[in-house]
KEDREN-551668 format. One record per residue: x, y, z of N, C-alpha, C in turn. Coordinates in steps of 0.2 Angstrom, whole numbers, plus 5000, padded with zeros to 4 digits. Atoms other than C-alpha are relative to their C-alpha. Layout:
! residues N
nu; nv; nw; cau; cav; caw; cu; cv; cw
X; Y; Z; X; Y; Z; X; Y; Z
...
This chain:
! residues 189
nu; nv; nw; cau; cav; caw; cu; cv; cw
5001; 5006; 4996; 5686; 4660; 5184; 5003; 4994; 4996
4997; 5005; 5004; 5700; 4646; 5178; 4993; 4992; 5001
5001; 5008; 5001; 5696; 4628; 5171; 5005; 4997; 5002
4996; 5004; 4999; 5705; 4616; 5180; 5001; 4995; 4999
5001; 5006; 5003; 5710; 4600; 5171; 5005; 4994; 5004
4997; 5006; 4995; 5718; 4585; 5181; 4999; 4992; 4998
5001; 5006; 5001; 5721; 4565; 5179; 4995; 5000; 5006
5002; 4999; 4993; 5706; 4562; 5193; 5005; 4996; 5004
4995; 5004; 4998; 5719; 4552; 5201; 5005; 5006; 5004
4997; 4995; 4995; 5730; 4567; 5203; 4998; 5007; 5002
5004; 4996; 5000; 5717; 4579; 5206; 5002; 5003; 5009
4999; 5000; 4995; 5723; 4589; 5222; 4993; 4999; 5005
5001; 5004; 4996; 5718; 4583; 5238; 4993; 5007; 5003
5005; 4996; 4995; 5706; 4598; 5246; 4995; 5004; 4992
5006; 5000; 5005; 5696; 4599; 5226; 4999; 4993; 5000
5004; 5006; 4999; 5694; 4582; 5227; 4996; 4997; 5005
5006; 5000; 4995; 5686; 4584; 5242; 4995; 5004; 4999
5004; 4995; 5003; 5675; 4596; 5235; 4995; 4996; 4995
5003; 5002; 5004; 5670; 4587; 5222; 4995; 4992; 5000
5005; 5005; 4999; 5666; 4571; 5228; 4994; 5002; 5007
5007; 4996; 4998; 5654; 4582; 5241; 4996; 5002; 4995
5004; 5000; 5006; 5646; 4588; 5225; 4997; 4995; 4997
5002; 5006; 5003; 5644; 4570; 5219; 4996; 4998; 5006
5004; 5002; 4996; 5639; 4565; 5233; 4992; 5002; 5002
5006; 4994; 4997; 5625; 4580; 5237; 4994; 4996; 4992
5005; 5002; 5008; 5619; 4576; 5217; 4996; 4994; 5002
5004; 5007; 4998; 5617; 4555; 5220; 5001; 5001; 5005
4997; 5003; 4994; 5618; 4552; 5236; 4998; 4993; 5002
4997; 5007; 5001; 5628; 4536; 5240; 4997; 4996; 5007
5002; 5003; 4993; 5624; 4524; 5257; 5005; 5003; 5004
4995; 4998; 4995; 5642; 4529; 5263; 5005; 5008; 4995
4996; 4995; 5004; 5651; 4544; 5258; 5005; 4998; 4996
4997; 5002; 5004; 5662; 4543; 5244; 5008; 5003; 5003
4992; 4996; 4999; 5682; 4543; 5244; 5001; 4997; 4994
4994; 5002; 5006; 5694; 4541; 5231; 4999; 5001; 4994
5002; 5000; 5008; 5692; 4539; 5213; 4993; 4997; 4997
5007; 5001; 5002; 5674; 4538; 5206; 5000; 4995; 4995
5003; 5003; 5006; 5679; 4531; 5189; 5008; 4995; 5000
4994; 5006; 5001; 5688; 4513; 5183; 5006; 5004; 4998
4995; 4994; 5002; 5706; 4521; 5180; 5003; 4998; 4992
4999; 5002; 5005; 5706; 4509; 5164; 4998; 5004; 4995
5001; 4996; 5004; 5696; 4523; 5156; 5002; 5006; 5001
4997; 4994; 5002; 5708; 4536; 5158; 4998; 5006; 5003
5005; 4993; 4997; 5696; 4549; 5168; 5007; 5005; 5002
4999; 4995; 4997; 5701; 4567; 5168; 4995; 5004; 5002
5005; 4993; 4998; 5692; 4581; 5179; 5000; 5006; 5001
5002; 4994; 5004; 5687; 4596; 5174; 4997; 5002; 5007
5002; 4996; 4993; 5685; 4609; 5189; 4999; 5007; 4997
5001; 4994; 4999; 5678; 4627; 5187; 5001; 5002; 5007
4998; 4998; 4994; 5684; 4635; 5201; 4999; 5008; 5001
5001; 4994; 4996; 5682; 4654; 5211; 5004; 4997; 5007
4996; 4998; 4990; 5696; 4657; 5227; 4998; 4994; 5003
4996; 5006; 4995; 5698; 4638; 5230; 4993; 4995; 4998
5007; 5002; 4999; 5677; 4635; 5228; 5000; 4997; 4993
5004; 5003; 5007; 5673; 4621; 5214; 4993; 5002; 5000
5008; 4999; 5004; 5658; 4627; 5206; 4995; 4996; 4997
5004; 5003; 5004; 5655; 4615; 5196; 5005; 4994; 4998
4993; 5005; 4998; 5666; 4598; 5192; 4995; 4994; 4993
5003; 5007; 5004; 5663; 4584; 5176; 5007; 4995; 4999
4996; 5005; 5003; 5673; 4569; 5170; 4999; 5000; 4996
4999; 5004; 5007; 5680; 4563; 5154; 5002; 4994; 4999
5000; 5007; 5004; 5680; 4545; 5150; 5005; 4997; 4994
4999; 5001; 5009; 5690; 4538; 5136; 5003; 4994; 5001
4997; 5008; 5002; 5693; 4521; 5127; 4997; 4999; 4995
5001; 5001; 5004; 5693; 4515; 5113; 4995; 4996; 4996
5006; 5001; 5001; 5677; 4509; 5103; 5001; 4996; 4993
5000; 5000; 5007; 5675; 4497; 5088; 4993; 5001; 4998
5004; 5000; 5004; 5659; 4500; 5078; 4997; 5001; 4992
5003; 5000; 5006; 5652; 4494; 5061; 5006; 5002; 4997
4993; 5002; 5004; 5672; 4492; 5055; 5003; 5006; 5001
4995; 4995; 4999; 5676; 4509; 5063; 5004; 5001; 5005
4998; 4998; 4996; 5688; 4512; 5076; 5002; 5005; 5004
5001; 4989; 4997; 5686; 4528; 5086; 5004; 4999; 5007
4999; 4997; 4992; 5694; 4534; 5103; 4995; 5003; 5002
5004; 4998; 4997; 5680; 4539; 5113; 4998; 5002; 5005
4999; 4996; 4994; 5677; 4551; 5126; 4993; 5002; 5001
5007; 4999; 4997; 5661; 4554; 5136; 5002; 5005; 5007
5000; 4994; 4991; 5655; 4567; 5151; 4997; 4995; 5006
5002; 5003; 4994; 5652; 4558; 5166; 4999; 5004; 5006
5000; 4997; 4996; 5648; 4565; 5183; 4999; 5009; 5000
4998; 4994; 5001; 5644; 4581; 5177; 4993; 5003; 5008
5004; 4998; 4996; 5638; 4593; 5191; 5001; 5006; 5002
5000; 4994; 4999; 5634; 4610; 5197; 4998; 5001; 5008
5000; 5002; 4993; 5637; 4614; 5216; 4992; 5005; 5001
5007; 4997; 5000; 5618; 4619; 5221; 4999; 5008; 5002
4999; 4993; 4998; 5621; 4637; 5229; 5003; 5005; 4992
4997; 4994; 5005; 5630; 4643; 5211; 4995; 4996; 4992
5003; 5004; 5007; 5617; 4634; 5199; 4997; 5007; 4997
5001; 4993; 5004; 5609; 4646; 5185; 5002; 5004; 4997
4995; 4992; 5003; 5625; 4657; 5182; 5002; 4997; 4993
4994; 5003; 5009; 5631; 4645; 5164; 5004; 4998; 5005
4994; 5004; 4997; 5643; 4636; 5176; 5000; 4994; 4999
5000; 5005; 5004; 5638; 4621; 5169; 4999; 5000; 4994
5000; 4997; 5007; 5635; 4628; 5152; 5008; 5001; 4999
4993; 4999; 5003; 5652; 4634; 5150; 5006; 4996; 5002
4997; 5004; 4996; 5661; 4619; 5159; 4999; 4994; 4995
5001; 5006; 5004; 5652; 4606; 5148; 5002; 5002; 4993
4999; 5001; 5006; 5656; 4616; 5132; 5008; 5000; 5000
4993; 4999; 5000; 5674; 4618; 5138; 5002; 4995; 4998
4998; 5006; 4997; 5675; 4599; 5141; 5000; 4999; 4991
5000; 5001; 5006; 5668; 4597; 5123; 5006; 5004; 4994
4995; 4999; 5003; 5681; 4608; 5115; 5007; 4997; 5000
4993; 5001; 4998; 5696; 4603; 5125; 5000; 4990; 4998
5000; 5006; 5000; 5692; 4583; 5120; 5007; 5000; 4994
4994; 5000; 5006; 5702; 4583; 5102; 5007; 5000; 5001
4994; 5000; 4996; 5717; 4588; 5112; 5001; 4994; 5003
4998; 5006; 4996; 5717; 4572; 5121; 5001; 4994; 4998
4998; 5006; 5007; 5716; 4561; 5104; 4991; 4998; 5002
5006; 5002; 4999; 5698; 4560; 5106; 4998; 4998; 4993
5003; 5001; 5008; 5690; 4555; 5089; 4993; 5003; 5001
5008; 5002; 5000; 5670; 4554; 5094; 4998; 5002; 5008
4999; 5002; 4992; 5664; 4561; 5112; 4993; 4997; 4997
5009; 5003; 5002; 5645; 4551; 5114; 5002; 4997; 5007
5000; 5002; 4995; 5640; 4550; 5129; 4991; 4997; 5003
5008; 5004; 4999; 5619; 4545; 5137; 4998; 5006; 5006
5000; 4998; 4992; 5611; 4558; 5149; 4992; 5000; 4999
5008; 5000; 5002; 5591; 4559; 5153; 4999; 5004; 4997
5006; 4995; 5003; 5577; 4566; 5143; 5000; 5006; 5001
4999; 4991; 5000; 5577; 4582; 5150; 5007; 5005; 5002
4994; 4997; 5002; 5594; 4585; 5150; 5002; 5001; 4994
4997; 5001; 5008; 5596; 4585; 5131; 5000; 5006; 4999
4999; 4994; 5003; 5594; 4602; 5128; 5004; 5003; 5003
4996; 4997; 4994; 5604; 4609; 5141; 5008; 4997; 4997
4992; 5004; 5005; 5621; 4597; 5131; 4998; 5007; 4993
5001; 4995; 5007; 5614; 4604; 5115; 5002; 5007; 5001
4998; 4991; 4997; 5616; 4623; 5120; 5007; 5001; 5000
4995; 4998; 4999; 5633; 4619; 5125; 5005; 4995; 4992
4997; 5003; 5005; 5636; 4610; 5107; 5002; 4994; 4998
4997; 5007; 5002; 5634; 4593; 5107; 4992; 4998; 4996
5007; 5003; 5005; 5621; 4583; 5095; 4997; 4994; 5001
5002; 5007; 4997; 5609; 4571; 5098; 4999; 4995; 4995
5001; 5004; 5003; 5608; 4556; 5089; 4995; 4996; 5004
5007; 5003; 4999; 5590; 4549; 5088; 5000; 4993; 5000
5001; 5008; 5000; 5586; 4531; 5093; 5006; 4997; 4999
4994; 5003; 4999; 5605; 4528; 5095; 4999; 4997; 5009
5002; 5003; 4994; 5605; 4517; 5110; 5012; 4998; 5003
4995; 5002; 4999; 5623; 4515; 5120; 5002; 4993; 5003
4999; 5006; 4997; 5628; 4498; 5127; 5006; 4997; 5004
4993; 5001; 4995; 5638; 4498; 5143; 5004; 4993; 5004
4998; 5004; 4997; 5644; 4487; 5155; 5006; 4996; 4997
4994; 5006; 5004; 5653; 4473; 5147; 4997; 4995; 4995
5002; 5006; 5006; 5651; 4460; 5134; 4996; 4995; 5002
5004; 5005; 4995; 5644; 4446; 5146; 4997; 5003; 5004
5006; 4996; 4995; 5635; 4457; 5157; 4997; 5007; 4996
5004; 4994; 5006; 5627; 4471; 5145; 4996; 5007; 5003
5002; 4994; 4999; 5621; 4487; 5151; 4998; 5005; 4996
5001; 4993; 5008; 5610; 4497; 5135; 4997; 5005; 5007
5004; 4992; 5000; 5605; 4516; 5137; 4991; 4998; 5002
5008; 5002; 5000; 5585; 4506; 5133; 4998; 4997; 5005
5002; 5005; 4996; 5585; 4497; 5147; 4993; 5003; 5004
5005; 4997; 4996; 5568; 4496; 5156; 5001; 5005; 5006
4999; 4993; 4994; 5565; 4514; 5168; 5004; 5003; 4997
4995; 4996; 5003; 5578; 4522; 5158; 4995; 5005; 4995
5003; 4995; 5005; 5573; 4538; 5148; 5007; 5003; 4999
4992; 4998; 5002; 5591; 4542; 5141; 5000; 5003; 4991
4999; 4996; 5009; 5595; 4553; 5124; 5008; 4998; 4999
4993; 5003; 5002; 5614; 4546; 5115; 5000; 5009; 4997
4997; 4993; 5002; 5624; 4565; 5114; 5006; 4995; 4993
4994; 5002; 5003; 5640; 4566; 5102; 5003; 5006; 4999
4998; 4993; 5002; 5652; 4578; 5095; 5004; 4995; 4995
4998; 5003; 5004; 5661; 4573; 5081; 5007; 5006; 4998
4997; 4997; 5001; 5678; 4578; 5080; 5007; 4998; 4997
4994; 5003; 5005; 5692; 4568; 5068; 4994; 5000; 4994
5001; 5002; 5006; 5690; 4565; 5049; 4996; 4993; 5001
5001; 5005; 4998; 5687; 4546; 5056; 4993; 5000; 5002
5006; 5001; 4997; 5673; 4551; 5067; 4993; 5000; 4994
5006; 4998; 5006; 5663; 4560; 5052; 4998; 4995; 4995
5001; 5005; 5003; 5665; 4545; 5042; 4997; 4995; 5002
5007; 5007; 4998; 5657; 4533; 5054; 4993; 5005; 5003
5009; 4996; 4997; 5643; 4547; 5059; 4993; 4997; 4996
5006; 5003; 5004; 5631; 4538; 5046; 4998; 4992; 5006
5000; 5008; 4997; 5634; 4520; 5056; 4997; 5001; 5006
5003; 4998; 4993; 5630; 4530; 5073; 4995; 5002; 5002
5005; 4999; 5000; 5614; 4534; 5069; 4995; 4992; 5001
5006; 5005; 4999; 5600; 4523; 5077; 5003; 4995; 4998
4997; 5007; 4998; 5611; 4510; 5080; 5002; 4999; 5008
5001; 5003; 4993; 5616; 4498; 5095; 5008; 5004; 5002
4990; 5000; 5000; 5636; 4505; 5098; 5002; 4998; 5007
4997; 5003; 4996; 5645; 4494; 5110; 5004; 5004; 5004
4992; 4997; 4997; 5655; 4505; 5122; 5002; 4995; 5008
4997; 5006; 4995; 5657; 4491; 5135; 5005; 5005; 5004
4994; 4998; 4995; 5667; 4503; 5149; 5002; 4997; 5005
4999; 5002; 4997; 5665; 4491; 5159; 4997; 4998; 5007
5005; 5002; 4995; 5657; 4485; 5178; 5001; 5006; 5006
5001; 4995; 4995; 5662; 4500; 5188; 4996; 5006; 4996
5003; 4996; 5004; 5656; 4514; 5174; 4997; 4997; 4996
5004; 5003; 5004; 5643; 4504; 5167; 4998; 5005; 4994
5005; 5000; 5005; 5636; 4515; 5157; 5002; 5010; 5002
4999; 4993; 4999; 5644; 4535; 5155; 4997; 5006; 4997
């Protein structure tokens, strides 16, 4: 069963129907979605496990670059990650999210870190990523701020650490505030 990898932008046209049905089925929106989900300032690729045409399962990767406590990283996060509800159970999001995490490096990633709820942590973890305790993200923008703590939120800060760079700032990214400002359409990935 390939992994399919694409700019979402040029993600053919009858998986990308696919996949914003999945997104949509997950959250579902007022109006159905079309087009591109993510700002295109942050680079989003999508990441398709596919069977005879059928997305099984479908995440995005995020990336831009981050300063924090005098490091500067390229930073890559999972967003959208989802599993179509008829193939849940099988590892098809298990083996899709660790794909994601391997194949980052190749994209110049430094640092993935991304924020998913509470009882999703261990479900990331399995597929190898680490959580960083009382790390809080801080999305949005600089003038309009959007942290992980925000009241009603129950969010864990994941990572994967994968440059020399990265491992050098791993001490400054513990149980700290880190700026990832993506900006007003992906507040917060």
């Amino acid at each position: 069963m390939p992994i399919l990898t694409y700019p979402e932008a040029k993600t053919p046209a009858p998986l990308r129907a696919q996949v914003l049905a999945l997104q949509d089925e997950a959250w579902p929106p007022d109006v159905p979605s079309s087009g591109p989900s993510h700002d295109p300032a942050l680079d989003p690729l999508s990441m398709l496990l596919v069977e005879d045409g059928v997305v099984l399962a479908a995440l995005d990767i995020l990336r831009k670059g981050i300063e924090h406590a005098g490091h500067r990283l390229r930073a890559g996060g999972l967003s959208t990650v989802v599993t179509r509800r008829s193939a849940r159970g099988r590892g098809h999001g298990h083996r899709l999210v660790s794909a994601a995490r391997e194949a980052m490096p190749g994209y110049g990633i430094d640092l993935g870190l991304f924020t998913c709820d509470r009882p999703l942590a261990g479900f990331y973890e399995a597929a190898g990523w680490r959580r960083l305790p009382d790390t809080v993200l801080v999305g949005g923008t600089p003038q309009d701020p959007f942290p992980s703590d925000a009241p009603g939120f129950d969010k864990v800060t994941l990572a994967a650490f994968f440059t020399p760079k990265s491992h050098t700032a791993h001490p400054t990214l513990q149980s700290a505030r880190i700026p990832l400002h993506p900006g007003p359409i992906d507040k917060l990935w």
